[in-house]
Structures are given as C-alpha cells and as structure tokens.
C-alpha positions in Angstrom: -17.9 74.3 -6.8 -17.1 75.7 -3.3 -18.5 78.6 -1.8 -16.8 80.5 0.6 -18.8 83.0 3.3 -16.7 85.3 4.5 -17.2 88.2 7.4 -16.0 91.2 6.4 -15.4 94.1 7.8 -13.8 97.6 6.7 -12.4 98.2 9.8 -12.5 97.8 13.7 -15.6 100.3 14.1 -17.6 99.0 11.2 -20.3 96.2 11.3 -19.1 92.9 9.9 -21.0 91.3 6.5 -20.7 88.0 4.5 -19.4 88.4 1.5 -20.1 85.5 -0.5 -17.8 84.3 -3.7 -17.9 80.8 -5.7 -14.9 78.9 -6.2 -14.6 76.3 -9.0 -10.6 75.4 -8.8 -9.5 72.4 -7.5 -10.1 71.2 -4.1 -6.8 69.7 -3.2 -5.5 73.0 -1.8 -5.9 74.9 0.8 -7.7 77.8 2.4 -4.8 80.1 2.0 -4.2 79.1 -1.6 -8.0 80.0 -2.4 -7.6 83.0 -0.8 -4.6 83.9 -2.1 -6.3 83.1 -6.0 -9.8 85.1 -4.5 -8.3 88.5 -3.7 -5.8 87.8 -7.1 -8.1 87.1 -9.6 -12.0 87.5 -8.6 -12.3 90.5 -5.4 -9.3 92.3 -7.4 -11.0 95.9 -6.4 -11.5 95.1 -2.6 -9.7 92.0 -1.5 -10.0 90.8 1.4 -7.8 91.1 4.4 -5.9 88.6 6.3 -2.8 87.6 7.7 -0.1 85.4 6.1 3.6 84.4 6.0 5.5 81.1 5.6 1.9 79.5 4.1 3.9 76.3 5.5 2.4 75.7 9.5 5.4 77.3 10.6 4.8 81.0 11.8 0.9 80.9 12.9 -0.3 84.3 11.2 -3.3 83.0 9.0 -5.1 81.6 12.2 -9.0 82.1 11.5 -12.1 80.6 12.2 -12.9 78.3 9.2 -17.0 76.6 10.0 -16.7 77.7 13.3 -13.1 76.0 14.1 -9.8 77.8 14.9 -7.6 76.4 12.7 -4.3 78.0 9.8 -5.7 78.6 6.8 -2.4 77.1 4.9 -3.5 73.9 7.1 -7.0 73.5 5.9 -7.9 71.6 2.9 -10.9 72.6 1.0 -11.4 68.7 0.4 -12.0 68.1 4.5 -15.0 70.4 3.9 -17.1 67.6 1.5 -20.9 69.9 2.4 -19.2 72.6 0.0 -19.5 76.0 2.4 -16.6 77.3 4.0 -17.3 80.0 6.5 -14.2 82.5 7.0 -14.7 85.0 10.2 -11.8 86.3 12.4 -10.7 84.6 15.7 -13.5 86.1 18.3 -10.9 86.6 21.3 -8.9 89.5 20.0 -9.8 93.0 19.0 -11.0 93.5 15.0 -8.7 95.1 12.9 -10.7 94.5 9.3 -12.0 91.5 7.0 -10.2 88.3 8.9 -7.5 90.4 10.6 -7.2 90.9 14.3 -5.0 92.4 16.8 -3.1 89.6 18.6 -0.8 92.1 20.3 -2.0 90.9 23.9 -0.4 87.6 23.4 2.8 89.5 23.5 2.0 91.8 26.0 1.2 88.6 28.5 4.3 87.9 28.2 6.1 90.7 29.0 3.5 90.6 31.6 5.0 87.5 32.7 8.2 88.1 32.6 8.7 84.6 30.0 12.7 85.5 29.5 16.0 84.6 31.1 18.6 87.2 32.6 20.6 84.5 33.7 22.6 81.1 32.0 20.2 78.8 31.4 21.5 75.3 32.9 19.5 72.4 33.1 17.2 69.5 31.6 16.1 71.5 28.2 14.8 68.0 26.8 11.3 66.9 26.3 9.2 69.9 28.3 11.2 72.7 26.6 11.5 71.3 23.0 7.9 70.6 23.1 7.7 74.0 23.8 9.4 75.7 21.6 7.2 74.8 19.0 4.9 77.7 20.1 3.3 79.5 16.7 1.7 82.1 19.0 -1.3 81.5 16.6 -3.7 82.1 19.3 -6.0 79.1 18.4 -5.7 78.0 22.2 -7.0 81.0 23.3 -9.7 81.3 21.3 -11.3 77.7 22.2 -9.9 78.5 26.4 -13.1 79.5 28.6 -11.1 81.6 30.7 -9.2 83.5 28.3 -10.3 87.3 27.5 -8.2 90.2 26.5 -7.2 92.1 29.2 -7.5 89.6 31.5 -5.1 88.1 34.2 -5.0 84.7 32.7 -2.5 84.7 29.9 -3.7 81.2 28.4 -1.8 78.2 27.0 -0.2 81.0 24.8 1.9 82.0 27.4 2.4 78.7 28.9 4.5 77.1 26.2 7.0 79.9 26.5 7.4 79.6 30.1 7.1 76.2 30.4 10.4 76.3 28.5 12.0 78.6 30.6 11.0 76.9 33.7 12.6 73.8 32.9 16.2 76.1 31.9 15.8 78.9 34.7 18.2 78.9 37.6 18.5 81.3 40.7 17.0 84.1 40.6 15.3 84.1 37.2 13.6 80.7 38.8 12.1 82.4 41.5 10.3 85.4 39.5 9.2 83.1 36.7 7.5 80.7 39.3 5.8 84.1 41.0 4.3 85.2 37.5 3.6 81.6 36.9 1.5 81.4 39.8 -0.5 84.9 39.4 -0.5 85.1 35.5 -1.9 81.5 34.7 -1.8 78.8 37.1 -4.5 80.7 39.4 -6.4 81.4 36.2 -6.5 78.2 34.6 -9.9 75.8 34.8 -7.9 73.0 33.3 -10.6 72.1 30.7 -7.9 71.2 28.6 -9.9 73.0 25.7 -6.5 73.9 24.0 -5.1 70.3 23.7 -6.7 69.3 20.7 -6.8 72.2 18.9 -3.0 73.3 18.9 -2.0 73.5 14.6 2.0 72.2 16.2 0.6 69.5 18.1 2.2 70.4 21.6 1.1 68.4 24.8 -0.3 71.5 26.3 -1.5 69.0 29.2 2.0 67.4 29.7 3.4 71.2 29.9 1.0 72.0 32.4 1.5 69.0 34.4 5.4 69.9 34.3 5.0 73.6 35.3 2.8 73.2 37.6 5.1 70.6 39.5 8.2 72.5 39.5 6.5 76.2 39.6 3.4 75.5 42.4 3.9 71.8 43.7 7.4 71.7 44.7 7.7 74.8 46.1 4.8 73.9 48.3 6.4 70.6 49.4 9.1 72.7 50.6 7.4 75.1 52.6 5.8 72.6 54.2 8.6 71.0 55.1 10.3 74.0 56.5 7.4 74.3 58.9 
C-alpha cells in the first residue's frame, strides 16, 4: 500500500491542501501511471490536475516536486520510494495554475528575452556542446533547485543556457555578436555557479561543461581580445 499526499489547489488564488488517497496496485510503475489510474478510477468527480505528454522522459511537462525533489513523474518509480509516502506539490519557482499545474511561460519568455535564435546560416563545430544541448526538455527542474533563479528576474537559469549554448557554438557574424551581449546580461552576470542544476537535470546534460563552453567563447575570448587590442 502507498499513500500519495498531494497539494491541491482549485486555482491560482486559492489556498493549497493535501489530499490524501491510498494506492494498492503494483509498485513497479510510475508516478504518472498512478496518477493517471488515481484521477481514472478513485478521484473520478475531481481529479487532479497536472501536466503530461509523451509519459516517455522525452517532452518535460509532468515535472513536479515528488518528497521534496524536482523530478518527471513518468521518471519516478513508486518502488525508489520503499518508506511508502509520496508527497506531490507543484514546482515552487513558477506561478500556480491549480492542483500540480504551474505556469512555466517565463522559461519561454527568457528566451525571447535572450534572443536564443539564429537569423543567419549556422556554420560551425555543432558537435559535442550543441548536441548536448539540444536535449533541453524545458522541464524547469534546474530552475527550481538554482538559488538565483526567480520569475521575473534577469537571470534566465540553466533553462536558457542549453539553448544558447547551442547556438553559440553554430552562430556566425552578426548573430554571434547579439547572442554573446544577451549572454553576458541575461545569465552569465547572474549566475553563482553552484552548480545546483547539474545533478538534477531528468536528460542528463553537462550543464557544467555548457557553461564552461559558453562562457569561453561568449565572455572569455572576447575579453582576451580586447585586451589585446589595447
């Protein structure tokens, strides 16, 4: 038997409560299976909402806080959690929309913000910074564990710095030149480099290696040559 606490809400302006419901099917599944069978078959009249896609670690919508931890749903199995209690609340960075749903929407906007796209031909190295990547979810996981993320804030977080770590490896003339400007003012002034988002990515990426890379070519470099200008 596992029980499963979850914070609901009924919407943005309403207080959050734990719902609590027992569940006694097998434990070799995961979250998003349970809580697909939950809201099927026991909170049929008011089932609970929360994101979900693929269900296969592949498009990052069912990111929640599971005991405490940002982590997919379809990625957590209800036999890592032995004690028995799974607590479900919504990731704590972004605005409440109801039950386990939140408004992720400023991930997008910081990258608008940044300007994370290419108006030219990309041509250059697009192996091993850029592939890594790619594999991006936009889950939001990073953010939530990153001490100098908010909403609204300058930083944009290692959310944005996977995209444009990709495009700063592929940019070229002038589209080099603006990305490394909104490199500089959207993260790399805002980042503490705790590292807090490198273990907790659900893809895996190297968010320290990305860093490392885009910082280099984006801040470093460009240093190197003013300095050698003067």
């Amino acid at each position: 038997m596992i029980k499963f606490e979850i914070l609901r809400r009924r919407s943005a302006s309403d207080p959050p409560y734990t719902a609590t419901v027992s569940y006694d099917r097998d434990a070799d599944t995961t979250v998003a299976e349970a809580l697909t069978y939950i809201n099927a078959e026991i909170l049929t009249d008011d089932p609970v909402a929360w994101e979900h896609s693929c269900r296969q670690k592949k498009c990052g919508a069912c990111a929640m806080l599971i005991n405490g931890v940002p982590k997919l749903a379809c990625d957590a199995w209800l036999r890592d959690y032995p004690e028995g209690v799974i607590r479900l609340a919504p990731l704590r960075k972004f605005p409440p929309v109801r039950d386990l749903m939140v408004d992720r929407s400023v991930m997008f906007e910081n990258l608008k913000m940044l300007g994370a796209w290419l108006t030219e031909n990309a041509d250059g190295d697009t192996e091993g910074t850029a592939y890594d990547a790619s594999r991006c979810l936009q889950c939001g996981c990073c953010l939530e564990v990153c001490p100098n993320f908010y909403a609204g804030g300058k930083f944009s977080g290692a959310a944005a710095l996977a995209p444009a770590s990709r495009l700063i490896s592929e940019a070229q003339g002038a589209d080099r030149k603006r990305l490394y400007g909104a490199y500089n003012e959207r993260f790399y002034r805002g980042c503490g480099k705790s590292l807090s988002c490198r273990n907790i990515c659900p893809a895996g990426i190297d968010t320290e290696r990305l860093l490392v890379s885009s910082n280099a070519a984006a801040v470093w470099k460009r240093l190197f040559r003013r300095g050698k200008k003067k």
